[in-house]
N, C-alpha and C positions, 0 to 999 in steps of 0.2 A: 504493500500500500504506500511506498514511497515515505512512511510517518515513523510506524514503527520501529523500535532497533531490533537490530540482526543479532540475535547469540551465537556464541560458537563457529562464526568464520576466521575462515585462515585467509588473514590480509596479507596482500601483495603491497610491501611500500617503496616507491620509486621516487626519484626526484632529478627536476632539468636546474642547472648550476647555470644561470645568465643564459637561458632561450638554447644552452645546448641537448641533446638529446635524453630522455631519460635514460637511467641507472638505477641500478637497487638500491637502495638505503644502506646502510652497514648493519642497522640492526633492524629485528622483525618489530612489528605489531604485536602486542599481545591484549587478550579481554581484560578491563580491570574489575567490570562486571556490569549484569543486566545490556549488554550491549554498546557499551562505553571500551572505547580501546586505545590505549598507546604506545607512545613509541620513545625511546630515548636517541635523540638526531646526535650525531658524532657530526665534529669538526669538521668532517671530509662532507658533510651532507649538506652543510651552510658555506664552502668557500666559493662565496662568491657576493654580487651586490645583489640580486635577484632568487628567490628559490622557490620553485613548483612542486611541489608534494603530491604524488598522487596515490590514492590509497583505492584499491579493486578488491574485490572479493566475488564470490561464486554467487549468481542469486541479489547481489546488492549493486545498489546506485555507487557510483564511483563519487570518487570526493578530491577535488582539487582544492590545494590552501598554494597563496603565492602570498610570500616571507619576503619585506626590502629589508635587508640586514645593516646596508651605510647609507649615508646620504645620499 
């Protein structure tokens, strides 16, 4: 229904560094619960001025977050 949260998926987290192609995160997704999930982002995942995060799963709406990290 697009509303609800999804329990129990296994997130794909990717991210583009300045409009370059995605890449996988360093680390995974995990549930923290009832459908709440996160992620711990490494250094390598934010270098850059711009960051797109994109977060897929099996069955679920895709989630893009876009991060300005400097001026």
């Amino acid at each position: 229904d697009h509303v609800t949260p999804k329990t129990g998926r296994t997130i794909t987290a990717t991210r583009s560094i300045d409009g370059g192609a995605f890449g996988a995160c360093a680390n995974s997704a995990t549930e923290l619960s009832n459908g709440i999930y996160i992620i711990n982002l490494a250094a390598s995942d934010l270098n850059g001025t711009v960051i797109t995060l994109r977060f897929t799963a099996t069955a679920s709406d895709d989630r893009f977050i876009t991060i300005k990290t400097g001026p």
